[in-house]
C-alpha positions, -999 to +999 in steps of 0.1 A: +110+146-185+076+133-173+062+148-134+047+121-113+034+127-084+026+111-052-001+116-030+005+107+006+043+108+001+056+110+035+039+076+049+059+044+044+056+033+005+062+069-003+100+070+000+107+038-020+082+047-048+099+084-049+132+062-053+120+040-079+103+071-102+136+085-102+154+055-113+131+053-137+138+089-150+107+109-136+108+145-119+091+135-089+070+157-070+045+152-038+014+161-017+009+158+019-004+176+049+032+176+068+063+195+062+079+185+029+094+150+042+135+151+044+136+113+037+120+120+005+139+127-028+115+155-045+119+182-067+087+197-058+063+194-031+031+212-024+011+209+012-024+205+011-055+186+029-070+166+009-104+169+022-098+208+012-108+204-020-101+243-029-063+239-020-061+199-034-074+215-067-050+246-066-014+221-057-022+198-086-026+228-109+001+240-103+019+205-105+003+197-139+010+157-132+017+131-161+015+103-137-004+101-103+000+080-075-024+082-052-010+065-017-028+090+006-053+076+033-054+052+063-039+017+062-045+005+098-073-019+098-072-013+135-080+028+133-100+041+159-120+059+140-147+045+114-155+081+105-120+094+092-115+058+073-142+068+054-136+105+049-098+099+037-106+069+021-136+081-001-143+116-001-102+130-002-099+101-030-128+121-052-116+153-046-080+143-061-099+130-094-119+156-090-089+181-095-070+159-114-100+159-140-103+195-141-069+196-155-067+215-191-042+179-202-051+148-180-024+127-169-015+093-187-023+076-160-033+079-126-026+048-100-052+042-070-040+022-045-072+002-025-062-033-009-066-072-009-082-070+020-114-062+006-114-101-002-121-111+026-119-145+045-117-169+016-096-201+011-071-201-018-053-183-044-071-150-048-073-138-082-089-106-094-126-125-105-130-133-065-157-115-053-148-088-025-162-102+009-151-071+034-150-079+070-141-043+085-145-009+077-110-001+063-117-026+035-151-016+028-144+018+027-116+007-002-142-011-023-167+024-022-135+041-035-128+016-064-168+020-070-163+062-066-136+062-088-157+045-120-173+072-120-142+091-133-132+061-160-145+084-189-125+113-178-090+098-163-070+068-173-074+054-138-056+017-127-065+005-097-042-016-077-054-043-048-017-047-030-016-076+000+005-070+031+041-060+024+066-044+047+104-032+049+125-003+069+105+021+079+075+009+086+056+018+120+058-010+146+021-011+151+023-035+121+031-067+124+064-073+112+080-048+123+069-051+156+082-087+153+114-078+142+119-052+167+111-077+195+139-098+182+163-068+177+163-059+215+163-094+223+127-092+242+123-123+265+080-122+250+057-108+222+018-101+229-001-110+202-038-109+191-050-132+164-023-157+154-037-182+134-033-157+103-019-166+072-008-136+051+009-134+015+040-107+022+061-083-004+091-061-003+078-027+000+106-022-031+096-047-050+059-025-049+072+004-055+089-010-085+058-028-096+037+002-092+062+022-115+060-001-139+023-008-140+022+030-146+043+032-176+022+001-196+008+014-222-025-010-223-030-015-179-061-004-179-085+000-152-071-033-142-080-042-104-040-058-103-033-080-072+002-071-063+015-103-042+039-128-036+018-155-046+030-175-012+015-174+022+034-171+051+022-176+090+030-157+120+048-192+132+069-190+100+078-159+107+088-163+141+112-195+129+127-174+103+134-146+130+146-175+157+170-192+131+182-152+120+189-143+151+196-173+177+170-157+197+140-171+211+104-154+223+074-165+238+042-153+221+014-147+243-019-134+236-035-103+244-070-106+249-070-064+240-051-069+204-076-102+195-101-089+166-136-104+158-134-094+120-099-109+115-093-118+080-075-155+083-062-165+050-050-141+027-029-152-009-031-136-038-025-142-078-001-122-095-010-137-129-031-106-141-002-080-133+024-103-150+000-106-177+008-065-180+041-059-174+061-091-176+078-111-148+082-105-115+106-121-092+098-111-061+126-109-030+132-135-010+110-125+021+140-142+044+164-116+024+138-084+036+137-099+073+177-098+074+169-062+053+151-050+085+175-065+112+199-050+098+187-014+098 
């Protein structure tokens, strides 16, 4: 039976893709900085920071992976902190291929998650030949890792995946779905908003992890990048229909002035033509069926 492991295991995606590795017949093991995660299903876990490159190098030798998925990092555009986007997103991301490459057998493939938002603000269907336009540091500092990590291609069968906003149970409220379907859970009278005139392509977080799983077990992915996406766009008024018509509730939006940012990306779709192209069809789940998924938690 084939390890895999999962780097960052206890934030959001971590959960479903432990689920999906398992269903899909892996031993499933993890890194993290917290206590081994409860939620989790694991048969190993191993804490270490990933900035201490000593101790990252020791927990993946002693893990000896044949998959990796690297998940670790931070996801909020909105971090405070330009300096620890940077640090987790770059340097922690070269010290796990840097361990991972001093392994005596390399694993068959290792997955690096970086994001769709290194796109940019550009009008229509995204495919994988658009040129990255980054508009804040979160996605620049995901384009430096995809560059940082080429210089591993000769060592480690590395895939890169570019995955556009998805969401499900489980995710922290300080995104924006959740935070919209929370509102309409406790029946809120009003939302405060910042930018609304978004337009974002939404997953399943299950359908990802599924996707991610099985991008990992083609034989001939590649380096890729892979847009994981829906292939529709939905807006925040959407949304907020879908929620009203769910729920027989209604909400005024109002915005905050403190939430507005200048470096917004508007439009965001994606092309899943490329990942398709790799490991056959995907039919992705009704996003009205994950809303209900969430109320219902």
């Amino acid at each position: 039976m084939s390890q895999a492991l999962i780097t960052g295991v206890a934030g959001f995606t971590g959960k479903y893709l432990a689920e999906a590795l398992a269903a899909h017949g892996h031993r499933v093991s993890g890194i993290g900085i917290e206590p081994r995660p409860d939620s989790v299903p694991l048969d190993d876990y191993r804490r270490a920071d990933m900035l201490d490159a000593d101790a990252l190098k020791d927990a993946v030798a002693a893990l000896r992976p044949d998959f990796v998925f690297h998940l670790a990092g931070i996801s909020h555009v909105a971090h405070g902190s330009a300096d620890a986007i940077y640090r987790v997103n770059i340097v922690a991301s070269r010290n796990l291929l840097t361990a991972l490459a001093a392994l005596e057998i390399p694993p068959q493939r290792v997955l690096l998650a970086s994001t769709a938002n290194l796109y940019g603000n550009q009008e229509g269907v995204l495919t994988e030949q658009t040129p990255p336009a980054p508009m804040n540091d979160y996605a620049v500092s995901k384009l430096a890792m995809e560059y940082m990590a080429s210089l591993f291609k000769s060592r480690l069968p590395i895939t890169i995946v570019r995955p556009f906003n998805y969401t499900g149970r489980g995710q922290s409220p300080a995104f924006l779905i959740p935070k919209l379907v929370q509102h309409f859970k406790e029946r809120r009278p009003f939302i405060e908003l910042g930018n609304t005139d978004v337009v974002r392509d939404f997953s399943d977080v299950r359908d990802v992890a599924d996707c991610y799983v099985r991008l990992a077990e083609a034989e001939n992915a590649g380096w890729g990048p892979y847009n994981f996406c829906s292939g529709r766009g939905l807006s925040i008024g959407d949304i907020l229909s879908q929620l009203h018509e769910m729920t027989e509730h209604s909400i005024e939006m109002r915005i905050n002035p403190a939430f507005v940012r200048q470096n917004e990306v508007k439009h965001l779709i994606g092309s899943r033509e490329r990942l398709e192209g790799a490991i056959g069809s995907v039919s992705p789940i009704p996003f009205r069926d994950t809303l209900r998924w969430m109320l219902d938690e």
